[in-house]
C-alpha positions as CSV (number, residue, x, y, z in Angstrom):
1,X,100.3,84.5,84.7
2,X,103.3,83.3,83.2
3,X,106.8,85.4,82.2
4,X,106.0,84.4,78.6
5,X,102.9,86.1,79.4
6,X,104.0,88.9,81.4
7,X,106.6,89.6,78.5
8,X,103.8,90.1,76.1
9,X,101.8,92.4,78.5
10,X,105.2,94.8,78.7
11,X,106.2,95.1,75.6
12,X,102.4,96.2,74.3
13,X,102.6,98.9,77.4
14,X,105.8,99.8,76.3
15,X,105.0,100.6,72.9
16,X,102.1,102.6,74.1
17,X,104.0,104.3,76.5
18,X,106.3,105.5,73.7
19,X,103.2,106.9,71.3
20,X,101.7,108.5,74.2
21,X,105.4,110.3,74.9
22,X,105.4,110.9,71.2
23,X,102.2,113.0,71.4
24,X,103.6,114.9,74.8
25,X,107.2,115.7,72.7
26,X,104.4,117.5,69.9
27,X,102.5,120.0,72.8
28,X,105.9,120.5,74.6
29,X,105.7,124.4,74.4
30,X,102.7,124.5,72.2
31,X,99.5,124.3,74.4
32,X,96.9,126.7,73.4
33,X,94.6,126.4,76.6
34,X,95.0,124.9,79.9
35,X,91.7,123.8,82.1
36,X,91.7,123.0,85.7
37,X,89.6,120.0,86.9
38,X,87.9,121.3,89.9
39,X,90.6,121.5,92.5
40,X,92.5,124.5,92.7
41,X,96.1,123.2,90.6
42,X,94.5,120.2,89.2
43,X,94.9,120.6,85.4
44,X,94.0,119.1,82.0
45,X,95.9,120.4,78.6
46,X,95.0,118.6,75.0
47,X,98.2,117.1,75.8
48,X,97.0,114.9,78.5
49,X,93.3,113.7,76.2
50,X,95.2,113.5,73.1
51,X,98.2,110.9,74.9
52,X,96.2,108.8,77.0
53,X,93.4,108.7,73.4
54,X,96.5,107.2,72.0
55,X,97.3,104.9,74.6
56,X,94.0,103.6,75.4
57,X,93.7,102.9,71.5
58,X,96.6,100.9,71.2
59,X,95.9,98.9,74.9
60,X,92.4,97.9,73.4
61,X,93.6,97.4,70.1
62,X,95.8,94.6,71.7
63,X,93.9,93.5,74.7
64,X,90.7,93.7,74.1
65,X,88.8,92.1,77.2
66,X,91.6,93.6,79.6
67,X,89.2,96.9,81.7
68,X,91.1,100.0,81.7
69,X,91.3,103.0,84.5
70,X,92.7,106.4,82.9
71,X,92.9,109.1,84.6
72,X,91.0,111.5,81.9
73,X,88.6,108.8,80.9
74,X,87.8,106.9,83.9
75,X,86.5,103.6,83.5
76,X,86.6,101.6,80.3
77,X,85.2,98.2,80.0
78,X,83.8,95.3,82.3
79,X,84.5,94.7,85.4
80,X,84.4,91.1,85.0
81,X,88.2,90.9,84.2
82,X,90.9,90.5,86.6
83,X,93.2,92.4,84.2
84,X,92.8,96.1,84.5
85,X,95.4,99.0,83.0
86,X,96.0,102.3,85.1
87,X,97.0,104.7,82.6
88,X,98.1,108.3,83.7
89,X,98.7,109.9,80.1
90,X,100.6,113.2,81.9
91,X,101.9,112.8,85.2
92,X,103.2,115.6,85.7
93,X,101.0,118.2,84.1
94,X,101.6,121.4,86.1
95,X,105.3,120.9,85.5
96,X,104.5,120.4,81.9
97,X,101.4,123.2,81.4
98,X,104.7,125.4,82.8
99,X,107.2,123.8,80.7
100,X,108.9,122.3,83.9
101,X,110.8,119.2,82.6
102,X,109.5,116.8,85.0
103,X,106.7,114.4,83.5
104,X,106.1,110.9,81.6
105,X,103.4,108.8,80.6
106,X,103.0,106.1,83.1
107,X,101.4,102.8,82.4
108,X,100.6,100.1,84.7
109,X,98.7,96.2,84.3
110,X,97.1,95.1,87.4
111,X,95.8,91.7,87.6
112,X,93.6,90.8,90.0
113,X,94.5,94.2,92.0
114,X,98.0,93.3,92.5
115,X,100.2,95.4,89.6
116,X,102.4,93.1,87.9
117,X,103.5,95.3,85.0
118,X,104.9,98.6,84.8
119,X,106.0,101.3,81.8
120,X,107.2,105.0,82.2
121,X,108.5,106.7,79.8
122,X,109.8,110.4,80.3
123,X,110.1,111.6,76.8
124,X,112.0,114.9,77.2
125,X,115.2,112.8,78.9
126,X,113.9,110.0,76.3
127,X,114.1,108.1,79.9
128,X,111.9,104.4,79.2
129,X,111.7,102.9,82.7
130,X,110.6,98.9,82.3
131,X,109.5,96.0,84.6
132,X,107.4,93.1,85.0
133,X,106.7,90.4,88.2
134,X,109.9,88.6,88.0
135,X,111.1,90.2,84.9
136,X,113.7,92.7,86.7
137,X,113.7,96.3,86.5
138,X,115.1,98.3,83.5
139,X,116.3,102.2,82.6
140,X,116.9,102.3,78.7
141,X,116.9,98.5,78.3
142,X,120.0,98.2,81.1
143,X,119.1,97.0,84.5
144,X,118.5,98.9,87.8
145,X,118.8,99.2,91.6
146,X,118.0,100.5,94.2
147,X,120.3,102.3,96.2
148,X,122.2,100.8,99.4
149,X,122.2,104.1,101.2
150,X,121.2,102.4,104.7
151,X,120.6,105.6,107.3
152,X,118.5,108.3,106.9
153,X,121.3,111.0,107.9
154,X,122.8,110.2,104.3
155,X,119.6,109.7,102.6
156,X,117.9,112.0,99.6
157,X,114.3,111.6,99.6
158,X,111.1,112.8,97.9
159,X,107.3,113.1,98.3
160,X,104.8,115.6,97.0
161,X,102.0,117.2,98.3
162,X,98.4,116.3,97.2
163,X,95.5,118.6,95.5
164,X,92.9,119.1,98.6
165,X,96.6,120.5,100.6
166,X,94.8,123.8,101.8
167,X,91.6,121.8,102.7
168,X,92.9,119.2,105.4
169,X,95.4,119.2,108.3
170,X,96.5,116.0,106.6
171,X,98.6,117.8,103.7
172,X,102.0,115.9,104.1
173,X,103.3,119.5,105.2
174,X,104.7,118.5,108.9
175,X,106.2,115.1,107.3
176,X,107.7,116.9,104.6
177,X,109.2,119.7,107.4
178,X,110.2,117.0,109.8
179,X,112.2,114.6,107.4
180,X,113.9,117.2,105.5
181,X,116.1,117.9,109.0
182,X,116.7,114.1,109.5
183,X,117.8,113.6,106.2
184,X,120.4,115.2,103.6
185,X,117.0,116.9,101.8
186,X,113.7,116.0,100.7
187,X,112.8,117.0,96.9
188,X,109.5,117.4,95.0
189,X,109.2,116.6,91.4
190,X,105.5,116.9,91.3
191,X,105.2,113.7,89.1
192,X,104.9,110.6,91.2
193,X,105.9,108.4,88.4
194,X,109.3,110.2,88.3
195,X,109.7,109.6,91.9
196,X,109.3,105.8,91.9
197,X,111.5,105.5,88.7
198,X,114.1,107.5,90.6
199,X,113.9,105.5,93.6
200,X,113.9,102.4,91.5
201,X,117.4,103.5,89.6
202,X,118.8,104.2,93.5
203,X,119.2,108.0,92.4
204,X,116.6,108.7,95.4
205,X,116.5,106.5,98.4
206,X,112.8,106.5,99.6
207,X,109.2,108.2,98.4
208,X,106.1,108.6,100.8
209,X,103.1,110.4,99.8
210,X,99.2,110.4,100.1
211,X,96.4,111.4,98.0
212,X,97.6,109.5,94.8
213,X,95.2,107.8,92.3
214,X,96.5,104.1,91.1
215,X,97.3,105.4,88.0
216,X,99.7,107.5,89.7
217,X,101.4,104.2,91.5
218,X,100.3,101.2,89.4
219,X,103.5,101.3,87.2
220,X,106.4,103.0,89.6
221,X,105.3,100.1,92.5
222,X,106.6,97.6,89.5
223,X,109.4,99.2,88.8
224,X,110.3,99.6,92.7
225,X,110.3,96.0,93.8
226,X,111.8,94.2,90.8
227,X,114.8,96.9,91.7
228,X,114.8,95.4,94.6
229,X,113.1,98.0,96.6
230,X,110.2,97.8,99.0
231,X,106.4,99.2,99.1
232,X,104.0,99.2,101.6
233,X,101.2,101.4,103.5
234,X,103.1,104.0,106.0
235,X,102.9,101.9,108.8
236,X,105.0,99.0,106.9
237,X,101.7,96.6,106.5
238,X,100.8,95.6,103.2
239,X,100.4,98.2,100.6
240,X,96.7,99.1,99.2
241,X,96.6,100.8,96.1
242,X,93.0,102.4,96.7
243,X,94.7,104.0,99.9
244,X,96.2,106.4,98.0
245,X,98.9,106.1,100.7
246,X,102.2,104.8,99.4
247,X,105.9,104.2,100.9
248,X,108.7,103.3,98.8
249,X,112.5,102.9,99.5
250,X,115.3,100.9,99.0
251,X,114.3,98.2,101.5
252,X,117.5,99.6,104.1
253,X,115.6,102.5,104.9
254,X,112.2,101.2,105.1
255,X,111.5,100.9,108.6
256,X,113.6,103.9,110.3
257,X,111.1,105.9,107.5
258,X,108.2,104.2,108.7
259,X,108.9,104.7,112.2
260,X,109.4,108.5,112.0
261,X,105.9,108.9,109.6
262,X,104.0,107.4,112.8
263,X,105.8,109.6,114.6
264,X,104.2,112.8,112.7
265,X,101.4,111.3,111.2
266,X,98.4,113.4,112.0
267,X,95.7,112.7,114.3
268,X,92.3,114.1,115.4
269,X,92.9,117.7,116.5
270,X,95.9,118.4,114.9
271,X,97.3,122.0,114.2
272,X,98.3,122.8,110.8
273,X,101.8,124.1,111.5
274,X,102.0,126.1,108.2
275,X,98.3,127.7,109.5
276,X,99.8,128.5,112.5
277,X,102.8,130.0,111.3
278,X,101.2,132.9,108.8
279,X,98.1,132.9,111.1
């Protein structure tokens, strides 16, 4: 695919990144119920059908052969396509069910399974995060970096912590505990989407977390490495997008961070330390 191409691509995401944060600004304080999906925390609002209905009008509208993967809907379209948008219409939905400002609309194209094109857009900061394969990264229309923070002692990191937490030993919990005293702090924003943005901009310097959909990562993995940044599976091999598993940084801190998430990674027979603690 060419940049011409590409262009095209990003600026149809980005104005359906910006009606989907249009709808979000109308339910901002105004949600009459809130459902959960099935997993304890896992929640749908209007706000989340009525945004991604928006989006995934507007993407079909423009692209019509191009297979889509939302978050509410699922599937949409053939599989005989190698162009396929990952739309989450609310990351962030706890934060936003409990009018915590932490959430966007995130958009991303991949094309053949590699994702080439990414849009989010927080709309309560009116924050419109752009980038494209070779287009550059952008905050607002200005360009962005990644920080050049380059050891973990002065880094600021942030992860999150996925919905089946209380069901498996492999809930991010000693990683989380373990970083936090190697590094100058490790934050949560419960919206993965705001993560990789903030790496992206260098206002965070690296992101690890598991249990994420690739609606979750399909735009913030753009945004990361036209920055500048890095991505790639925990142990620093090539990043999967169906793994779930992602690690992000500013390329300087990519391998001390991969290093000390094999250190603590779980294995068979693992204690829970939080278990242990209260037990």
């Amino acid at each position: 695919m060419n940049q011409k191409q590409l262009q095209i691509f990003l600026d149809i995401a980005t104005e359906a990144a910006l009606a989907g944060g249009a709808v979000l600004q109308s339910y901002w304080g105004n949600l009459d119920s809130i459902q959960e999906k099935g997993r304890p925390g896992d929640l749908v609002t209007a706000a989340d059908k009525e945004s991604e209905r928006v989006v995934v009008e507007l993407l079909t509208r423009h692209f019509p052969d191009c297979a889509i993967l939302a978050e509410e809907s699922g599937a949409i379209g053939g599989s005989d396509t190698p162009y396929l948008w990952a739309i989450d219409p609310l990351d962030g939905t706890t934060n936003f069910a409990h009018q915590y400002p932490d959430f966007a609309v995130s958009i991303g194209l991949l094309v053949e399974g590699v994702p080439h094109v990414g849009v989010i857009y927080d709309p309560l900061h009116d924050k419109l995060f752009r980038a494209a394969t070779g287009l550059g990264a952008t905050c607002n229309r200005r360009p962005i970096r990644v920080s050049q923070t380059a050891e973990l002692a002065h880094s600021l990191l942030v992860t999150g912590f996925a919905y089946d937490r209380r069901e498996t030993a492999d809930n991010n919990y000693a990683e989380f505990c373990h970083l936090t005293h190697l590094t100058q702090g490790v934050r949560r924003s419960g919206s993965a989407s705001i993560d990789l943005s903030r790496v992206a901009c260098g206002q965070l310097d690296g992101y690890w977390e598991r249990g994420l959909s690739p609606w979750d990562l399909a735009a913030g993995i753009v945004l990361v490495r036209e920055a500048g940044g890095r991505v790639t599976a925990y142990d620093g091999s090539p990043f999967a997008i169906e793994s779930g598993r992602i690690l992000a940084t500013n390329g300087h801190l990519h391998e001390p961070l991969s290093r000390e998430l094999q250190r603590i990674r779980p294995l068979e027979g693992w204690a829970n330390p939080v278990a242990e603690a209260i037990g």
